[in-house]
N, CA, C and O atoms as CSV, one atom per row, in Angstrom:
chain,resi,resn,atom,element,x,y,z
A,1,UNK,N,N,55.308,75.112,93.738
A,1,UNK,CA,C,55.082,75.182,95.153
A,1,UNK,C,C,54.490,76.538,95.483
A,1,UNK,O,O,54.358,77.368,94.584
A,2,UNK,N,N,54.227,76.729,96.384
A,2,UNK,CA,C,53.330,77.959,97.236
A,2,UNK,C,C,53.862,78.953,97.339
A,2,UNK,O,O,54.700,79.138,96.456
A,3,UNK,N,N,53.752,79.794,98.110
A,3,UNK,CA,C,54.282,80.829,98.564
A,3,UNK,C,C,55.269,80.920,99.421
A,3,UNK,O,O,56.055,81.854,99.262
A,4,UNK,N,N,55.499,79.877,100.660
A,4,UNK,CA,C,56.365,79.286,101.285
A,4,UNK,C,C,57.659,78.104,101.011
A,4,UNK,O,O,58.577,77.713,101.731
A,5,UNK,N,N,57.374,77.877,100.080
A,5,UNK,CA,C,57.869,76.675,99.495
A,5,UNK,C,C,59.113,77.287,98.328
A,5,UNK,O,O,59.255,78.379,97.777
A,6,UNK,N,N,59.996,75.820,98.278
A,6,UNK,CA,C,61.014,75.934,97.086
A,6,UNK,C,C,60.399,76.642,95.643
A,6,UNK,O,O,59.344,76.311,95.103
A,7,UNK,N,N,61.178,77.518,95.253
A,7,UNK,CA,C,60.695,77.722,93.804
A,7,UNK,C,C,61.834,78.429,93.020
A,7,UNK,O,O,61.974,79.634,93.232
A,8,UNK,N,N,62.403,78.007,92.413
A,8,UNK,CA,C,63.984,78.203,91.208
A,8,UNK,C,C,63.911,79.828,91.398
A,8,UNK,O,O,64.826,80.496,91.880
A,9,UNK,N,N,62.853,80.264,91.005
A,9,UNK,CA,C,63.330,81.933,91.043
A,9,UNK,C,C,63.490,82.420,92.545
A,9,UNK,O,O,63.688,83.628,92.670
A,10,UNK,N,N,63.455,81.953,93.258
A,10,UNK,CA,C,64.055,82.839,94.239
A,10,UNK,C,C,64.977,82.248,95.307
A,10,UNK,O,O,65.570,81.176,95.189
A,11,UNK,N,N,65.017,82.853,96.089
A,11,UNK,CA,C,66.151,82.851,96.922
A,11,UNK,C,C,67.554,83.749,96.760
A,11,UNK,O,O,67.606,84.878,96.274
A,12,UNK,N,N,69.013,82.746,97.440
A,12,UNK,CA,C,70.333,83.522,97.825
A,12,UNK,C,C,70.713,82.230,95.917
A,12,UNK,O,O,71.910,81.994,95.755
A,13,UNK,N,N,70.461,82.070,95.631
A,13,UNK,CA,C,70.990,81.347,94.459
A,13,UNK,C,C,71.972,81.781,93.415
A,13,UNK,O,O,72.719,80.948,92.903
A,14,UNK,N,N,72.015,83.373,92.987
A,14,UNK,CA,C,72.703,84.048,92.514
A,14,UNK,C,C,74.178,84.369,93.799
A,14,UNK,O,O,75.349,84.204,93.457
A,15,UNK,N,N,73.866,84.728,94.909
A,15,UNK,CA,C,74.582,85.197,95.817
A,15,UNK,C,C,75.571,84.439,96.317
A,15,UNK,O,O,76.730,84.709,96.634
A,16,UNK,N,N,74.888,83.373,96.341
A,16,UNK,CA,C,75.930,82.187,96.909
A,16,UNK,C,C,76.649,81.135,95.759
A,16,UNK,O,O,77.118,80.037,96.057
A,17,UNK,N,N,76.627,81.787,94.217
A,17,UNK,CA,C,77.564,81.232,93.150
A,17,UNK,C,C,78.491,82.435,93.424
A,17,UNK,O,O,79.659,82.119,93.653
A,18,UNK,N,N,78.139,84.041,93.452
A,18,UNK,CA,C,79.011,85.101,93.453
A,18,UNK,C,C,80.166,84.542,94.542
A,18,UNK,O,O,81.361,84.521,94.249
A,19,UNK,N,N,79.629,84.080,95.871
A,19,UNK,CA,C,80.533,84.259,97.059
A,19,UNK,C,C,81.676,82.576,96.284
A,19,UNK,O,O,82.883,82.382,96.138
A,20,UNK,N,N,80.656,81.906,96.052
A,20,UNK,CA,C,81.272,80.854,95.393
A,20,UNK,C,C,82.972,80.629,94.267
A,20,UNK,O,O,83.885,79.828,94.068
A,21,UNK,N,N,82.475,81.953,93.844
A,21,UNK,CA,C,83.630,82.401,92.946
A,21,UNK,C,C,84.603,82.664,93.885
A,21,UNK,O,O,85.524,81.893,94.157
A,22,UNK,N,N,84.370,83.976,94.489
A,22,UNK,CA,C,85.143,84.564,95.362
A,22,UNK,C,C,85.717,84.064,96.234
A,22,UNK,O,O,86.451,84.771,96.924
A,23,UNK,N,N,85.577,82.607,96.521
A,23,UNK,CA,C,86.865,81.999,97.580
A,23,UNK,C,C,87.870,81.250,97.270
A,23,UNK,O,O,88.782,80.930,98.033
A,24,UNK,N,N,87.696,80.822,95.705
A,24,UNK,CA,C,89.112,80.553,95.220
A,24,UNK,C,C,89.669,81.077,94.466
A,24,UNK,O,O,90.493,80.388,93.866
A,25,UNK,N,N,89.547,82.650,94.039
A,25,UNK,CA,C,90.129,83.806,93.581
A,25,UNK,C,C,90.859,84.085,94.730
A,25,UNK,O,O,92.071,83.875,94.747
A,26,UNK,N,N,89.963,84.762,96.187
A,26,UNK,CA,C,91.221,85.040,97.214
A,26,UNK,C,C,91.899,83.894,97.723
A,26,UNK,O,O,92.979,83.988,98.307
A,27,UNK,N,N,91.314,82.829,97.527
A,27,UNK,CA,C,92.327,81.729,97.886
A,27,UNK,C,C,94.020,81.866,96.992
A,27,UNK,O,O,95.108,81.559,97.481
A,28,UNK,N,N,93.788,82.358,95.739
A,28,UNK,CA,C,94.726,82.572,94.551
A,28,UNK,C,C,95.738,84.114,94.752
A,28,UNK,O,O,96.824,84.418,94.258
A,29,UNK,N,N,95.149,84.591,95.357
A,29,UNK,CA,C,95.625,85.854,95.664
A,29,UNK,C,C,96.365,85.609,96.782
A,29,UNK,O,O,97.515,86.048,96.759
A,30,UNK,N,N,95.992,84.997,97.794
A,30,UNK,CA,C,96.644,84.905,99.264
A,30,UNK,C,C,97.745,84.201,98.951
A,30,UNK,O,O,98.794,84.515,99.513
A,31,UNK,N,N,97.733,82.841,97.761
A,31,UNK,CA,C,99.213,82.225,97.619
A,31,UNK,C,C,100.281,83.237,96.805
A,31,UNK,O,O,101.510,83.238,96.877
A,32,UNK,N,N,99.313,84.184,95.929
A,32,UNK,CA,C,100.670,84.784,95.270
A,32,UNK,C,C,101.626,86.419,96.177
A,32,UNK,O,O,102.674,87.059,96.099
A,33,UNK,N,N,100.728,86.382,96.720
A,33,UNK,CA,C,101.121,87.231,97.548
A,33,UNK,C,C,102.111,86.483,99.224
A,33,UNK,O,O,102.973,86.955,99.966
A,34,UNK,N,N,101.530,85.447,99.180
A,34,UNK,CA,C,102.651,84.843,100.237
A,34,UNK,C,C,103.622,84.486,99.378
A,34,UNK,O,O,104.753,84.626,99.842
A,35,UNK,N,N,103.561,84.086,98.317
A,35,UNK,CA,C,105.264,83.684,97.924
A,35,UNK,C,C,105.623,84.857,97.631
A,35,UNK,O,O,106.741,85.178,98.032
A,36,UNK,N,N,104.771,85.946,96.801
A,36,UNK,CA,C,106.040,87.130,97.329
A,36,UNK,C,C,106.530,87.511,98.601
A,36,UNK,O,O,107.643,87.990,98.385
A,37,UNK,N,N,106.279,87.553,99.848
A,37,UNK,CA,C,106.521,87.984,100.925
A,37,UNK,C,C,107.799,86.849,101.494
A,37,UNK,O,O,108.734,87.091,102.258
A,38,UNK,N,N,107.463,85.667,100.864
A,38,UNK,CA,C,108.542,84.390,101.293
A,38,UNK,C,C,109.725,84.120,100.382
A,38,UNK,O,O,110.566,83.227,100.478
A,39,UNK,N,N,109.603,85.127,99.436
A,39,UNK,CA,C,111.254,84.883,98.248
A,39,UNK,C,C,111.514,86.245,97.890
A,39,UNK,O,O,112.317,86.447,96.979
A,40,UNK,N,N,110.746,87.591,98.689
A,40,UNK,CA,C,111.500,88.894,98.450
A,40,UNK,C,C,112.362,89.002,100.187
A,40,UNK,O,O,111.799,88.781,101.258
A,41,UNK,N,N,113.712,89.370,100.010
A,41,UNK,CA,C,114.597,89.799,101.116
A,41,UNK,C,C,113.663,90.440,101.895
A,41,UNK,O,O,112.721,90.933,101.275
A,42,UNK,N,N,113.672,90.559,103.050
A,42,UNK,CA,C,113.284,91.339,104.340
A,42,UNK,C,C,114.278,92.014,104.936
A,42,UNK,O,O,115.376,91.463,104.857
A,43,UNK,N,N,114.229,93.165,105.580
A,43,UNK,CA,C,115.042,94.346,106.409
A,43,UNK,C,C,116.159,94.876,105.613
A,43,UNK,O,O,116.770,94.145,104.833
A,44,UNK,N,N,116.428,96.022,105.764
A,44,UNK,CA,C,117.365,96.849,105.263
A,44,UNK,C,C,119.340,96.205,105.452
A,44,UNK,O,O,119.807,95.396,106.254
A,45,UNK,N,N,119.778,96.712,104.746
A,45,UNK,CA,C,121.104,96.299,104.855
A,45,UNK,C,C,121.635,97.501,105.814
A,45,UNK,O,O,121.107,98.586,106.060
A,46,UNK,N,N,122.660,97.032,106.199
A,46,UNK,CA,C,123.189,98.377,107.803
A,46,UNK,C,C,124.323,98.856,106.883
A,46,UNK,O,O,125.075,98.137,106.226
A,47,UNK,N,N,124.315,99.981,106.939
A,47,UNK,CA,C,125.688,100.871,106.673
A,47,UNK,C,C,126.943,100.054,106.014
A,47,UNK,O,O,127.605,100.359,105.023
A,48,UNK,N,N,127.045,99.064,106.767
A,48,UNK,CA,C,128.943,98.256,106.520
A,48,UNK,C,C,128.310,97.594,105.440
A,48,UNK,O,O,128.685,98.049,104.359
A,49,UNK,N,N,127.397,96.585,105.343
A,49,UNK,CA,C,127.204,95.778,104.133
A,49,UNK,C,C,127.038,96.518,102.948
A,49,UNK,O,O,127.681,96.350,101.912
A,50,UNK,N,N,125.952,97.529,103.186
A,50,UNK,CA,C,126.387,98.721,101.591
A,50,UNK,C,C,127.357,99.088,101.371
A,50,UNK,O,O,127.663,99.270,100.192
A,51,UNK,N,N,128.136,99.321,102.256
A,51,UNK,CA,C,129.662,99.882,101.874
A,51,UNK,C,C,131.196,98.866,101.641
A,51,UNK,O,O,132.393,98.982,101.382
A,52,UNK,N,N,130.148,97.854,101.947
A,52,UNK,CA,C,131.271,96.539,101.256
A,52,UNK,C,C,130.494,96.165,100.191
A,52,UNK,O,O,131.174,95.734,99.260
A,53,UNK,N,N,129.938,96.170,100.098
A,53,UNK,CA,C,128.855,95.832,98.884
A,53,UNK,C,C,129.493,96.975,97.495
A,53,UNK,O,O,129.641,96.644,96.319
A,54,UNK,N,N,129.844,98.671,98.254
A,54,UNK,CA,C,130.000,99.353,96.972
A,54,UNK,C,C,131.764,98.951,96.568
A,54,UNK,O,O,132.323,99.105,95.483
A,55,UNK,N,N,132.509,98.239,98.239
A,55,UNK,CA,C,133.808,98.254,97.898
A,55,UNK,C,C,134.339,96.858,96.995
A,55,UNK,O,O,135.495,96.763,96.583
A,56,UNK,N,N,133.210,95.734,96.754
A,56,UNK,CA,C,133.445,94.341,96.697
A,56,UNK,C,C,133.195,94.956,94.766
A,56,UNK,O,O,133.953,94.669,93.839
A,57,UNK,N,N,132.204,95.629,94.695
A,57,UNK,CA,C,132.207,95.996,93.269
A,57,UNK,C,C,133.150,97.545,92.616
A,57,UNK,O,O,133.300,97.681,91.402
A,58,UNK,N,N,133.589,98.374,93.411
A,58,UNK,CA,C,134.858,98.945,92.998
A,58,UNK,C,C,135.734,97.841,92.554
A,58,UNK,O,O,136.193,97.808,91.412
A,59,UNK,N,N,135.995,96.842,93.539
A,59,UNK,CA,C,137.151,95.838,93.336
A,59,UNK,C,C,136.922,95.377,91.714
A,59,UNK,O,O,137.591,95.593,90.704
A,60,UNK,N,N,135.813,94.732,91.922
A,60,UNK,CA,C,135.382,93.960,90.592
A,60,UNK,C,C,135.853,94.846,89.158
A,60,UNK,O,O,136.532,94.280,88.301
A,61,UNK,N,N,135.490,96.048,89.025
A,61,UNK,CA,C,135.447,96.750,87.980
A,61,UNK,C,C,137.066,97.381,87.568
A,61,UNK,O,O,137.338,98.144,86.642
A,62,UNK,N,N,137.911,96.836,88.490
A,62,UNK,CA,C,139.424,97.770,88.615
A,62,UNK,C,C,139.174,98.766,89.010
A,62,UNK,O,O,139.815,99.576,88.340
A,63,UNK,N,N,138.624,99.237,89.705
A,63,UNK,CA,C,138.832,100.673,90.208
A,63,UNK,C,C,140.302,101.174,91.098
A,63,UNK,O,O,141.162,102.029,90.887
A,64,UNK,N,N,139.980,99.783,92.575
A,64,UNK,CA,C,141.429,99.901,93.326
A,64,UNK,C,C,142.167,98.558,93.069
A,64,UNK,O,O,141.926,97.549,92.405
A,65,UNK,N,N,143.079,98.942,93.808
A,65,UNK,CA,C,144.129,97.747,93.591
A,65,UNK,C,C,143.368,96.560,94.666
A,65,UNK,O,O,142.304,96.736,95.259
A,66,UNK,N,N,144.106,95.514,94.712
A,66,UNK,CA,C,143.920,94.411,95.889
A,66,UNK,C,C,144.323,94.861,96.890
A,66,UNK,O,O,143.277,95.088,97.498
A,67,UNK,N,N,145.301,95.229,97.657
A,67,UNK,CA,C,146.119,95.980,98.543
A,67,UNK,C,C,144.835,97.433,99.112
A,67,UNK,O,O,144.391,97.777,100.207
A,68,UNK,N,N,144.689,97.801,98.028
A,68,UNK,CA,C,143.352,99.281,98.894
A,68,UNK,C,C,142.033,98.285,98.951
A,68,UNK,O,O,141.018,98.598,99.572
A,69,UNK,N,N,142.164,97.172,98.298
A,69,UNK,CA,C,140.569,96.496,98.549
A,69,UNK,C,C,140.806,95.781,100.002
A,69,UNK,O,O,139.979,95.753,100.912
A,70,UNK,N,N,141.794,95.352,100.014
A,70,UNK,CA,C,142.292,94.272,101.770
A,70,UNK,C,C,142.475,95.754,102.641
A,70,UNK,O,O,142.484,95.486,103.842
A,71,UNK,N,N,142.610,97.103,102.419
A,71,UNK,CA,C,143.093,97.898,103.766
A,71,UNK,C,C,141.627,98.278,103.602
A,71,UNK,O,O,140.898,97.915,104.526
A,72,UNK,N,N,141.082,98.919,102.635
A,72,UNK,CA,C,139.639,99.196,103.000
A,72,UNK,C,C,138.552,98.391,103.970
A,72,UNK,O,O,138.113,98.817,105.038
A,73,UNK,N,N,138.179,96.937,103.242
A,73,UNK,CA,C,138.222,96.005,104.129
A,73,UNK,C,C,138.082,95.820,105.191
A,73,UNK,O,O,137.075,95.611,105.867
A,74,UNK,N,N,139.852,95.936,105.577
A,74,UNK,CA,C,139.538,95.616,107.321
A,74,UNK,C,C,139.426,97.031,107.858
A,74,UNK,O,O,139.373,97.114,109.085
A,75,UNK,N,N,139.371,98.374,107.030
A,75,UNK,CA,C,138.547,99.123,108.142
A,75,UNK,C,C,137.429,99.164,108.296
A,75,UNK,O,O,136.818,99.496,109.312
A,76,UNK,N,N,136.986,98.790,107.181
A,76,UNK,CA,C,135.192,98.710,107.084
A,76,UNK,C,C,134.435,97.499,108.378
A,76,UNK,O,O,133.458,97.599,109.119
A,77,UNK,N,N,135.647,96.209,108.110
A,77,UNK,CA,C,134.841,95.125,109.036
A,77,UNK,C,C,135.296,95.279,110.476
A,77,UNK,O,O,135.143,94.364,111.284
A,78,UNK,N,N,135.953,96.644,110.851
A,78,UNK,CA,C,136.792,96.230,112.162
A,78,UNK,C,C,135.557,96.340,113.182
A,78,UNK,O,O,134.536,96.617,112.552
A,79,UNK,N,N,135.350,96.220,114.447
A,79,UNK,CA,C,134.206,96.682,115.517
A,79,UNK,C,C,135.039,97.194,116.405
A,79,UNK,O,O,134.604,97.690,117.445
């Protein structure tokens, strides 16, 4: 063909296999990155839950008795 016309060497033909690639790579990226965001915990724990958290595993290990794990406890959960 002419000068105006279809001809294999030219054009976006290279450009538009590149972009071609590139939308189901970030398509692949956007799912692995949403399931991390949807099965890692969100927001910080507040003060009392870390500190029942360090008293629920003192307990575990023998550190205190049952008796200092139940008085600790209810001072930790009182409001």
């Amino acid at each position: 063909m002419g000068r105006w016309g279809y001809s294999p060497g030219t054009g976006w033909g290279w450009g538009f296999m590149f972009v071609g690639m590139l939308i189901p790579l970030a398509f692949i990226v956007l799912l692995i990155v949403g399931a991390y965001f949807l099965l890692t915990p969100r927001g910080e724990r507040t003060e009392s839950e870390t500190a029942l958290a360090i008293l629920d595993e003192r307990y575990a290990k023998g550190e205190i008795t049952k008796e200092q794990y139940l008085e600790m406890k209810q001072h930790l959960t009182k409001k």
